[in-house]
C-alpha positions in Angstrom: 0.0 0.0 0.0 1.3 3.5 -1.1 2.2 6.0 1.5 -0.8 8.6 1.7 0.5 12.4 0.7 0.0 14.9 3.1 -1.9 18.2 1.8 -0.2 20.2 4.7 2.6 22.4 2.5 0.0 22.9 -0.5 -1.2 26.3 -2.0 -4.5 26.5 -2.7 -3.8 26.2 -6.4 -2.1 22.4 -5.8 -5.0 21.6 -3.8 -6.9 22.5 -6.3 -5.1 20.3 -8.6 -5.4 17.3 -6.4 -9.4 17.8 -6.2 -9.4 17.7 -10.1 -7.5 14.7 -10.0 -10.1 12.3 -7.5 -13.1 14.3 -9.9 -14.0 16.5 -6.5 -15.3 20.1 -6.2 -12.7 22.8 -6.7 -14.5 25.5 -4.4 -13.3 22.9 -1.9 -10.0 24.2 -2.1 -10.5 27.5 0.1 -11.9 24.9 2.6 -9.5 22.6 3.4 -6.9 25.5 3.3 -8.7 27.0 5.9 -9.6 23.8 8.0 -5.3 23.4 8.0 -3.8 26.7 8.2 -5.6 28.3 10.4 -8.1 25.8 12.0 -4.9 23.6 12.5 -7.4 20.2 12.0 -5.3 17.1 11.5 -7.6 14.8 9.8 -10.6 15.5 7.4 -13.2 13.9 9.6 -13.0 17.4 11.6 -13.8 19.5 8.0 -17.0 19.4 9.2 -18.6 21.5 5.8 -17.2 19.0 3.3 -19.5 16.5 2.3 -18.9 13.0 3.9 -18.1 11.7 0.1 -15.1 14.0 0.0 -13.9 13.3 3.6 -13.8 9.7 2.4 -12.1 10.0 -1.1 -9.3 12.0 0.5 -8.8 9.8 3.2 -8.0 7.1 1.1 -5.1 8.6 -0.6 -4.3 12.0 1.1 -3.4 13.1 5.0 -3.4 16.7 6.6 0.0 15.6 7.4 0.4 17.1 10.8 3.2 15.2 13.0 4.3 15.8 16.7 7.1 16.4 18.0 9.0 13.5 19.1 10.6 14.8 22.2 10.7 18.1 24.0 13.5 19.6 26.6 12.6 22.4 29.1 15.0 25.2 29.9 15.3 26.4 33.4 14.7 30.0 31.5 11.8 28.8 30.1 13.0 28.1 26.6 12.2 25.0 24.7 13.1 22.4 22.1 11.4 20.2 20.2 12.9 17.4 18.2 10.8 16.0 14.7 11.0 13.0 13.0 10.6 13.9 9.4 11.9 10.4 7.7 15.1 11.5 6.4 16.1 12.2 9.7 15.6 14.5 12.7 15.2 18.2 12.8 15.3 20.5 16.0 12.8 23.7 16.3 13.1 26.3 19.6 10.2 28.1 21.4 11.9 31.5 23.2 9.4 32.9 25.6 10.6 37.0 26.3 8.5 39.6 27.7 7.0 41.4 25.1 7.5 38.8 22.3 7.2 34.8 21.6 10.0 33.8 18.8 10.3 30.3 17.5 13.2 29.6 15.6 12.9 26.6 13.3 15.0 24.3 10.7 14.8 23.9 7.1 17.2 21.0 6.7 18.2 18.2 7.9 21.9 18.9 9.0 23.7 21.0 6.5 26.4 21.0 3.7 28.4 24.3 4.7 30.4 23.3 7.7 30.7 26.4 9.5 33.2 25.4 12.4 31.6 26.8 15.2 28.0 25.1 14.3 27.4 21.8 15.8 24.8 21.1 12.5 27.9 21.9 10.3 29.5 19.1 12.1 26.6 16.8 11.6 27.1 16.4 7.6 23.9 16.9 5.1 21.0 14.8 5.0 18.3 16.2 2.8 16.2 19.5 2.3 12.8 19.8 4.4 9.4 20.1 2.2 7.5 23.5 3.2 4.8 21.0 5.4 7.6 19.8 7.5 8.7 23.3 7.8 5.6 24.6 8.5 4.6 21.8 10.9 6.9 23.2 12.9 5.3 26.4 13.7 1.7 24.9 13.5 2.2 22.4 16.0 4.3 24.2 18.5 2.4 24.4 21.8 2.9 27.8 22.1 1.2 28.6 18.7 -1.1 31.1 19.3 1.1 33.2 21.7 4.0 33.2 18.7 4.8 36.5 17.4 8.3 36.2 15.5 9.8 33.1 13.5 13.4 33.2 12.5 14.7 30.1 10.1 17.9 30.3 12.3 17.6 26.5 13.4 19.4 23.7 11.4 20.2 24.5 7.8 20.8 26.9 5.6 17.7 28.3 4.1 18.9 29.5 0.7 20.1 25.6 0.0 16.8 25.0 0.1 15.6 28.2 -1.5 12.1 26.8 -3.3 10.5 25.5 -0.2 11.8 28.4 1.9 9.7 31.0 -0.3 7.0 29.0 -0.2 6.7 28.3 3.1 7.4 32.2 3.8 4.5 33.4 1.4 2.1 30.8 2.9 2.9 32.2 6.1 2.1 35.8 4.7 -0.8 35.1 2.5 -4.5 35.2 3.7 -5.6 31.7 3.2 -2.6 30.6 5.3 -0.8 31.7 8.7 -1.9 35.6 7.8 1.1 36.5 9.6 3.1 39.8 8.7 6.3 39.3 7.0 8.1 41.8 9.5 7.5 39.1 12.1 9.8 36.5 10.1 13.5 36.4 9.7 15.4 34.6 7.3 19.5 34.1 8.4 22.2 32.9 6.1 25.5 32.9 5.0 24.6 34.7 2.0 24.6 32.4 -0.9 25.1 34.7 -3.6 23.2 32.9 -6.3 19.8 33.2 -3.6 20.0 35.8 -2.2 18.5 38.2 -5.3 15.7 35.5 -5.1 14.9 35.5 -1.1 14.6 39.5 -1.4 12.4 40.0 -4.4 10.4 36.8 -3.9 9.4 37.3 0.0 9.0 40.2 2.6 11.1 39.0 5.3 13.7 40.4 7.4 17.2 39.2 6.1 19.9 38.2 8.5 23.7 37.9 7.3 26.5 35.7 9.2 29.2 37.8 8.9 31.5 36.5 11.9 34.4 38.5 10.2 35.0 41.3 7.4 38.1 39.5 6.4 38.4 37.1 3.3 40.7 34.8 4.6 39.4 34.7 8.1 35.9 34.2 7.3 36.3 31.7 5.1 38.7 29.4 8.2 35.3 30.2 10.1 33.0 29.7 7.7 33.9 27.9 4.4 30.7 28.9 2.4 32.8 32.1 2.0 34.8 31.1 -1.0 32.3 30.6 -3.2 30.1 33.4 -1.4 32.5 36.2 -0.8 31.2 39.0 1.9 31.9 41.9 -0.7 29.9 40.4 -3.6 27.2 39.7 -0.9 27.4 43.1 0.4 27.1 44.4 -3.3 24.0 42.5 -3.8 22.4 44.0 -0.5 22.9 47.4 -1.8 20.6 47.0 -4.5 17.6 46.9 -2.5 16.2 49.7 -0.2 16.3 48.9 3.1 15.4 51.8 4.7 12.1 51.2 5.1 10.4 48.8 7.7 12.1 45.7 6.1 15.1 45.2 8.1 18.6 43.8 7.5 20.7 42.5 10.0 24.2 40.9 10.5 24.8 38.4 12.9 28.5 38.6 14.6 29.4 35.7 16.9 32.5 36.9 19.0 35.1 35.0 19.4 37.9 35.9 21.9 41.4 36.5 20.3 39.8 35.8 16.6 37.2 38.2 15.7 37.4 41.0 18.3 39.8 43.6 17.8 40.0 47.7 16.5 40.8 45.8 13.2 37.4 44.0 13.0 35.7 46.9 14.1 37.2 49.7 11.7 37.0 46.7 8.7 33.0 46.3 9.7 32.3 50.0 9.3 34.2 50.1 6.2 32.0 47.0 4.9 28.9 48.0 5.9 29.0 52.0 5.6 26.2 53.6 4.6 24.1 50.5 4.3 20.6 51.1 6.7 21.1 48.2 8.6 22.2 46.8 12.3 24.7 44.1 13.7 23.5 41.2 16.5 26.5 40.2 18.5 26.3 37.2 19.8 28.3 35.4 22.3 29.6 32.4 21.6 27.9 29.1 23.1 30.9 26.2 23.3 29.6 23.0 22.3 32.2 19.1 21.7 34.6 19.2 19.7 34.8 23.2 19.3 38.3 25.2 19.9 37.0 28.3 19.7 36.0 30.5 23.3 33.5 33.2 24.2 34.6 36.4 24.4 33.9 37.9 27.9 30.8 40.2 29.0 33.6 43.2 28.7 34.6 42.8 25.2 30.9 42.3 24.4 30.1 45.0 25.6 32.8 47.4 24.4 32.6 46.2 20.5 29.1 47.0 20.8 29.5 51.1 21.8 32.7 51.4 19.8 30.9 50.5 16.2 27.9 51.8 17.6 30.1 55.2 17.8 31.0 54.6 14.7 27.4 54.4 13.2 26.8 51.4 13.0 23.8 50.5 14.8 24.7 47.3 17.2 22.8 45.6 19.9 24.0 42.6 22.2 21.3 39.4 21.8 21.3 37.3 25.0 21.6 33.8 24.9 19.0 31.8 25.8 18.6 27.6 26.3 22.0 26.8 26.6 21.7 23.9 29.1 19.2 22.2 27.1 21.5 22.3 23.9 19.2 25.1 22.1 21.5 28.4 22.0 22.9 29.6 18.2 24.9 27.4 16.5 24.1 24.2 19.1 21.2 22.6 17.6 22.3 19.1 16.3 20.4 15.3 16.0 22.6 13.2 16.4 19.5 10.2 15.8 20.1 8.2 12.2 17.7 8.2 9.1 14.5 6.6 10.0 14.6 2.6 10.0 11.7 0.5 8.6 
C-alpha cells in the first residue's frame, strides 16, 4: 500500500489540482486550506462542511499531514526544544518565551552541507532538504502557537540551500488563506549564498539576517567555508541593490570569538563594509559546544565592541543567549539520531 500524501505544504492552487485529480469540487479548495492553516485540524473527519463523500475519497489517498514532536526539553529560562521526525532524519525547532515577544526559531534542513566550524549542525554532515509541510509543521504544532509573534529560520540548515521551499513556506505564512502573519515578524538568516539571495529579497518580505563572523576574506572563510564561493563583498554588493530603509530590516549576525574576531581591526573593517548600508549588527556570544576550539569572548569585550561600532554608526545591539543547558543556543542545535529505519 502507497504512503498517503499529506496536503499540509500545498497552496491553494495544488490543492486545487489534487481535487481535479479524485473528480472532486474545486470551491473545496478554500476549505481545506482553511480547515489546515488556520483551523490547524489534522484529519478530514474534523472539515466538518465538506461533504462525507469528500472526507472519504481523501482519506483514502491523502493526510493533513500534521506530526508531533517526538521529544521536548525544558530550559530552566523557560525556553524550549522540540525534536521532529521527518523520515530523512531529525530536525530541532526552539520556542523562546521573552517579555513582550514569543519567537520560534525553526529548521529547514536536515543537517547541512556548509560546515561552518563553530556550528554543531555543520559538524553533523547533510542529509536532505525539508518540504515546506515539514517546515511549516513546525510552527503549527508548536504548543505555544497562538502566543507566537516572531519566527526566525535560524535552526538547522541553511535556508537559501533549500531556497524553493523556503519562499513558499514564507508566502504561505504571509498570505490570507494561510498563517496571515506579517512578513516583518519572520526572519530569514544565512551565509549569504550569492546565487539566492536576489531570489529570497524580491520573492518574499522577510527580514534578512547575514553571518558575517568576520569582514576579512581569509578569516571568514577558516570560520565559515561557504565564503569562498560566497565572498562577503559580492554579498554586500548585492544588499545594496535593494532599499532597506524602510520597515524591512537587514541585519548581520557577529558571533564573537575571543582573540579571533574581536579587535579595533574587526571593528574599523565592519564600518568600512557596511558604511552607509541602513542596517544593524546582532553580536552574539559564543555558546561552546564538543569538539569546538573556539571560546567566548567575555561580557567586557561584548560590551565594548558593541559602543565602539555603535560610535561609529553602526547601529549594534548585544542578543542574550537563551537555552544553553538544554542544547538550544545559536549554532548548538544538532540530532545526532540516524535516518529513519523501517
Amino acid at each position: 500500500m502507497s504512503e498517503k500524501i499529506p496536503l499540509l505544504g500545498k497552496t491553494p492552487e495544488e490543492i486545487n489540482e489534487v481535487l481535479s485529480n479524485l473528480n472532486l469540487p474545486r470551491f473545496t479548495s478554500k476549505q481545506i486550506s482553511e480547515w489546515i492553516y488556520r483551523k490547524r485540524v489534522w484529519h478530514f473527519d474534523e472539515m466538518t462542511n465538506l461533504s462525507l463523500a469528500t472526507r472519504r475519497i481523501l482519506n483514502e489517498k491523502y493526510t493533513v499531514g500534521f506530526h508531533s514532536f517526538v521529544q521536548r526539553a525544558v530550559s530552566n529560562d523557560g525556553t524550549e526544544k522540540y525534536l521532529y521526525n521527518v523520515g530523512i532524519g531529525f530536525v530541532e525547532s526552539v520556542y523562546i518565551p521573552e517579555e513582550t515577544r514569543a519567537t520560534l526559531c525553526i529548521s529547514s534542513q536536515v543537517g547541512c552541507r556548509y560546515a561552518c566550524t563553530f556550528c554543531a549542525t555543520g559538524k553533523q554532515g547533510f542529509s536532505g532538504n525539508l518540504n515546506s509541510g515539514d517546515i511549516l509543521n513546525q510552527i503549527l504544532t508548536n504548543p505555544f502557537y497562538e502566543k507566537l509573534t516572531n519566527i526566525v529560520f535560524m535552526g538547522m540548515g541553511e535556508p537559501l540551500d533549500n531556497i524553493e521551499e523556503v519562499i513558499k513556506t514564507c508566502n504561505i505564512m504571509s498570505a490570507d488563506w494561510g498563517l496571515a502573519m506579517s512578513p516583518r515578524r519572520v526572519t530569514v538568516s544565512t551565509i549569504g549564498l550569492t546565487q539566492q539571495l536576489e531570489r529570497i529579497i524580491q520573492e518574499t518580505e522577510c527580514h534578512l539576517a547575514i553571518s558575517l563572523h568576520s569582514p576579512f576574506d581569509e578569516e571568514r572563510q577558516k570560520i565559515m567555508p561557504g565564503q569562498k564561493s560566497n565572498p562577503i563583498d559580492k554579498i554586500v554588493e548585492i544588499l545594496r541593490k535593494y532599499d532597506w530603509s524602510g520597515q524591512r530590516r537587514l541585519s548581520f549576525e557577529y558571533i564573537l570569538f575571543d582573540g579571533i574576531n574581536d579587535s579595533d581591526k574587526h571593528i574599523e573593517a565592519i564600518v568600512r563594509l557596511l558604511k552607509k548600508l541602513p542596517c544593524r549588527v546582532n553580536l552574539i556570544n559564543y555558546n561552546a559546544t564538543e569538539e569546538q576550539n573556539f571560546k567566548p569572548a567575555t561580557e567586557e569585550k561584548m560590551i565594548w565592541f558593541r559602543d565602539r561600532l555603535t560610535k561609529q554608526g553602526v547601529f549594534t545591539t548585544i542578543r542574550k543567549s537563551r537555552g544553553q543547558d538544554i542544547l538550544a543556543a545559536c549554532g548548538m542545535l544538532s540530532t545526532k539520531k540516524g535516518k529513519q529505519k523501517d
